[in-house]
C-alpha positions in Angstrom: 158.8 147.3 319.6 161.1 148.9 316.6 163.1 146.8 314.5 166.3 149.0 316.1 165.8 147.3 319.0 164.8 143.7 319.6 164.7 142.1 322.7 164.6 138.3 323.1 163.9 138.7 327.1 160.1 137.5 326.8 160.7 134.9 324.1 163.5 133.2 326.5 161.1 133.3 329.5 158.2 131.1 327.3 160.5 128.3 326.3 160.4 124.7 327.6 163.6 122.8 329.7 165.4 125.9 327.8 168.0 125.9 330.5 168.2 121.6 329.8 168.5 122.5 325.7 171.0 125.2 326.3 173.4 123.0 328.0 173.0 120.4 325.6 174.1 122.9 322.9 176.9 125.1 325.0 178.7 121.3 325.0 177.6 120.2 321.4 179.0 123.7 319.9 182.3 123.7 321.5 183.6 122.4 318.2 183.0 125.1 316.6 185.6 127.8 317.3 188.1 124.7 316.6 187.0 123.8 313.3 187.2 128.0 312.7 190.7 127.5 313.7 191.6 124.8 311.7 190.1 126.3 308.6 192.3 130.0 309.5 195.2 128.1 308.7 194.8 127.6 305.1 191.9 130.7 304.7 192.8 134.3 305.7 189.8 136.4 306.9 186.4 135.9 305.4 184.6 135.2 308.6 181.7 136.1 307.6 182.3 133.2 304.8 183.5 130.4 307.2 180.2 130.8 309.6 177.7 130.7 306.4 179.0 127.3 305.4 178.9 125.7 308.6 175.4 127.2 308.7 174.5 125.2 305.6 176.6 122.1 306.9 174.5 122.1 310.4 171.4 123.4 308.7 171.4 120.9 305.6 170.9 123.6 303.3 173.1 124.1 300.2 175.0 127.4 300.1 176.2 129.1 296.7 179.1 131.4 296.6 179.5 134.2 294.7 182.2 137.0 294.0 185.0 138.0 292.1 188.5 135.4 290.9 190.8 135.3 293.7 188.8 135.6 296.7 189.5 131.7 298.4 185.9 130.9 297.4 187.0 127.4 296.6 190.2 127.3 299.1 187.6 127.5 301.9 185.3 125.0 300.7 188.5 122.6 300.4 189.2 124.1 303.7 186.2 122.8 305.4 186.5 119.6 303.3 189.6 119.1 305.1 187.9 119.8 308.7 185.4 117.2 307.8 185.7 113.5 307.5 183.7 112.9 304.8 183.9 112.2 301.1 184.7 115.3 299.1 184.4 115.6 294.9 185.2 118.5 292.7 183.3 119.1 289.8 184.9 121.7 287.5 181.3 123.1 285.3 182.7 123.9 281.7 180.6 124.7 278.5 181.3 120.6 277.1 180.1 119.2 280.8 177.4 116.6 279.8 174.6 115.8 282.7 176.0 112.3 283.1 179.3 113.7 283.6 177.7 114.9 287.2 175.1 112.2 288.5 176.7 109.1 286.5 175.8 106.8 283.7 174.9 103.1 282.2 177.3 101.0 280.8 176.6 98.6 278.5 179.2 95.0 278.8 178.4 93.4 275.5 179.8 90.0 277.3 177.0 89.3 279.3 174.6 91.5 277.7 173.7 93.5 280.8 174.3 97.2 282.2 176.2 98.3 285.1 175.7 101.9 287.0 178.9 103.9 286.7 178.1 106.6 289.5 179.2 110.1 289.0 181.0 112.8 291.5 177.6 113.9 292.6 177.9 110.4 295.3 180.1 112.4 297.9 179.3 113.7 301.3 180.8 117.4 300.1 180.4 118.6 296.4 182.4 121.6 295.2 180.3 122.7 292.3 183.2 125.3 291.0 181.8 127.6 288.1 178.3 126.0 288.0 177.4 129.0 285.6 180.4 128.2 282.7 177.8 125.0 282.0 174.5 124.7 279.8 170.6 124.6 281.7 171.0 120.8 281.0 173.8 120.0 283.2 173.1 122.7 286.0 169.4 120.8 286.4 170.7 117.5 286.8 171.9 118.4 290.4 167.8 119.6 290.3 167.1 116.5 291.9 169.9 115.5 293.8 169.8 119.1 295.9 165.8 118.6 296.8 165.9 115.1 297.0 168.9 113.9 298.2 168.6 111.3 295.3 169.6 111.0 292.0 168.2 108.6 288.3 170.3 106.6 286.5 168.3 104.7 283.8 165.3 103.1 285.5 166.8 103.4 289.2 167.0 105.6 292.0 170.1 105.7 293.6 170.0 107.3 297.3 173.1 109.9 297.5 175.4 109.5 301.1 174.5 111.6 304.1 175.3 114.2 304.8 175.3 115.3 301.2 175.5 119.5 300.8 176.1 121.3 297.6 178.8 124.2 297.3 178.5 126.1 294.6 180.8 128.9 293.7 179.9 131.3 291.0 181.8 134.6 288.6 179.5 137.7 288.6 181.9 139.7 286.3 182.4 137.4 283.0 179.5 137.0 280.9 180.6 135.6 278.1 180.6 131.6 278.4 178.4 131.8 281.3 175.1 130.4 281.7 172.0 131.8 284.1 170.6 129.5 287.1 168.1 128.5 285.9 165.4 129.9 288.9 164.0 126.4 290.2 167.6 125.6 291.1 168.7 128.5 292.7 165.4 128.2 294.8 167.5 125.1 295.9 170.2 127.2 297.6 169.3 127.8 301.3 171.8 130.5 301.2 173.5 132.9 298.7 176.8 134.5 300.3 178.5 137.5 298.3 182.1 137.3 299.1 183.7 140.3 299.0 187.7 141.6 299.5 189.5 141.7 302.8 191.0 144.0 304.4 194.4 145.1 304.0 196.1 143.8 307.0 194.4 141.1 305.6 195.9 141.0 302.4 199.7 141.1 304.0 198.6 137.8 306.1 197.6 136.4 302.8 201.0 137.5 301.5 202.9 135.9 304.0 200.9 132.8 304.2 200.7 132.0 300.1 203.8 134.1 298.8 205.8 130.8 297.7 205.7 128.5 295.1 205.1 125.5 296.9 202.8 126.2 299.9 203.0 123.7 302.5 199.2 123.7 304.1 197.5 120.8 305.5 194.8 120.5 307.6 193.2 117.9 310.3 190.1 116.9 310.4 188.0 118.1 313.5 184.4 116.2 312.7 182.9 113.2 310.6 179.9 113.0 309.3 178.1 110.8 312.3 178.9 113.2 314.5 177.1 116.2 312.1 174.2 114.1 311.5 173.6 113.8 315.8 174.1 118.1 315.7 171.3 118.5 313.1 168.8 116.3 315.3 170.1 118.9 318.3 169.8 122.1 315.7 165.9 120.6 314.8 165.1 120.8 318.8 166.4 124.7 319.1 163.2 126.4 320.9 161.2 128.9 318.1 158.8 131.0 319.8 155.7 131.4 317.8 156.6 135.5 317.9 159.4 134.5 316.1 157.9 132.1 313.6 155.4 135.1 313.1 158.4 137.2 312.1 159.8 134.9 310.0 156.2 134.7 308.1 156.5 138.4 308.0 159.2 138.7 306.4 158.7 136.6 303.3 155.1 137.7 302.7 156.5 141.2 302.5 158.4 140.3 299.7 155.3 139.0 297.6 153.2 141.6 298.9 155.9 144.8 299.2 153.5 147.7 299.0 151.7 146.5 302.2 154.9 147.0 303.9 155.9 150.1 301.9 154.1 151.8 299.3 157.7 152.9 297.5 158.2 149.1 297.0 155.5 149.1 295.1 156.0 147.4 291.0 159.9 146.7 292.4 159.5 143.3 292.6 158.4 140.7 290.4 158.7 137.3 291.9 158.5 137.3 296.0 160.4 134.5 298.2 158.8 131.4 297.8 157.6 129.0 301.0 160.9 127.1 300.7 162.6 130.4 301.7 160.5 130.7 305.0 161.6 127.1 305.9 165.5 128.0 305.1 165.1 131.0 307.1 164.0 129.3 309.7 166.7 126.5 309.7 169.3 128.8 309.2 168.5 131.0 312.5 168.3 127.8 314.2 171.9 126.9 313.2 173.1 130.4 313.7 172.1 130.6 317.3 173.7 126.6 318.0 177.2 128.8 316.9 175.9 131.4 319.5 175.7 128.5 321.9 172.0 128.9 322.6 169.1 126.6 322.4 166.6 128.8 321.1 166.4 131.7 318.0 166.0 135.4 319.1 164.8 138.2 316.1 168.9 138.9 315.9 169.0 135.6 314.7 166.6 135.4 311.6 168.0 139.5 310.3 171.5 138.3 310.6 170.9 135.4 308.6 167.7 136.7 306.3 169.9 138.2 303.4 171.6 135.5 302.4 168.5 133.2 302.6 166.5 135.7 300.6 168.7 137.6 298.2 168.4 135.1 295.4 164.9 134.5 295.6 163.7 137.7 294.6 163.1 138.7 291.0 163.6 142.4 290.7 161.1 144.4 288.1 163.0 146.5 285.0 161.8 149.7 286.8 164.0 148.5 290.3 166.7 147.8 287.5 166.0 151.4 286.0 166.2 153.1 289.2 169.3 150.7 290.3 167.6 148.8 293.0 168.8 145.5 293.9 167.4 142.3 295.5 170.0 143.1 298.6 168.3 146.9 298.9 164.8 145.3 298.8 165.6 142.8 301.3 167.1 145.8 303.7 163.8 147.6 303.4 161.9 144.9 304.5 164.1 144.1 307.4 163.8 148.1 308.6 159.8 148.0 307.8 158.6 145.2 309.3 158.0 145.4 312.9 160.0 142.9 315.3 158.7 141.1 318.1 
């Protein structure tokens, strides 16, 4: 079968109390379109934006957001902050951010002679990350642990963060000066990386009438708390995967460490491949993307709709792909054209 046209027919057919599961997820994604709705009230457009991040927040995968000033990157975070009973912490990144500004420190009281754990923003349920490349390697790693681990160190002890705990980072792609590269182990970290990119003009005029005042009055209800996420991951971690599929998903990532066996033109464009943490987001992510389809198991439409924004940041592009003005997204379209789905 070409990758034009996938069928999910045979996969469906193999799948066990599939029509039990898909009940069980028509009723537990019902919530979805509402919290969509609620969000469209302070965010204009960026659909495409709105689905990713409650991708990550079903998925338990960090997301990190980049694009140009003035987009509603951050509004739509707060947005979904709002649609979510949870904690929710800002952390504006600047060049003088120190490491224990994030995760917290020790304070010494000279009275008793003892120290006392001051915890740090980092102990929320939702962390807006905003500019995480305006700080310094130093600071940007000490979420290093936190993201994996879901844990940070203070001194000599280990302080377990709050679940569910997701990073959202946002990020400038235009300035360079005062910015600071990921450092590569971290954005590993980042289940997905959405580009955000300008709406449309109709678009643009609901903006206008929606934000055109000094003083605009927004607010938004919650629609979900944080026990309630925690029961729809243990229903996202049941979604059927066929072994076809899981094949696929394989597929994929090896072809970005090993390009030329899927086309000899990729050959010395890439540098670094996907790592295995990549085939595990990728799987995770289609899961969650076909609960918001309302089905209980993943079909190849799935994993390609997802698979650029789990994979985009976790190639490393050679200087001849820069030369000839090759990207990670072109690669990643290749591979998704080349290899053959099930």
């Amino acid at each position: 079968m070409t990758a034009e046209s996938p069928n999910p027919e045979p996969l469906v057919a193999a799948a066990p109390n599939l029509e039990e599961l898909n009940q069980q997820v028509a009723e537990a994604s019902s919530w979805v379109p509402h919290i969509i709705a609620e969000m469209r009230k302070a965010v204009v457009g960026q659909q495409y934006l709105v689905e990713r991040l409650l991708i990550g927040l079903l998925s338990n995968g960090h997301v990190l957001l980049e694009g140009v000033p003035g987009l509603a990157k951050t509004t739509t975070v707060k947005a979904l902050a709002s649609c979510v009973k949870a904690e929710f912490k800002r952390i504006q990144f600047t060049p003088d951010l120190l490491p224990s500004d994030v995760v917290g420190t020790l304070i010494y009281n000279p009275r008793d002679n003892t120290y006392s754990t001051k915890r740090g923003p980092i102990f929320a349920n939702l962390v807006l990350a905003d500019e995480i490349n305006r700080s310094p390697a130093k600071v940007q790693s000490a979420l290093l642990e936190a993201m994996q681990e879901h844990q940070v160190t203070i001194g000599d002890e280990t302080h377990k963060l709050p679940q569910p705990f997701l990073v959202l980072a946002t990020q400038n792609p235009l300035e360079q000066e005062g910015t600071y590269a990921l450092p590569e182990a971290q954005v590993d970290r980042f289940m997905l990386k959405v580009v955000v990119d300008y709406g449309s003009q109709e678009e643009e005029k609901q903006i206008l009438a929606l934000m055109a005042s000094t003083a605009p009055k927004i607010k938004l209800e919650p629609v979900i708390d944080v026990h309630t996420i925690m029961a729809l991951r243990n229903l996202v971690d049941q979604i059927y995967v066929d072994d076809q599929i899981q094949n696929y998903i394989v597929a994929l990532v090896h072809a970005t460490r090993n390009p030329k066996e899927v086309d000899p033109k990729l050959d010395g464009l890439i540098r670094y491949g996907a790592s295995p943490r990549a085939t595990i987001n990728l799987t995770l992510a289609a899961k969650a993307h076909a609960f918001m389809q309302g089905r209980g198991y993943v079909t190849p439409l799935d994993v390609r709709s997802i698979a650029m924004d789990v994979m985009r940041h976790r190639i490393l592009i050679t200087y001849e792909a820069e030369a000839e003005e090759v990207t990670a997204e072109k690669i990643v379209e290749w591979i998704l054209d080349r290899v053959a789905v099930p």
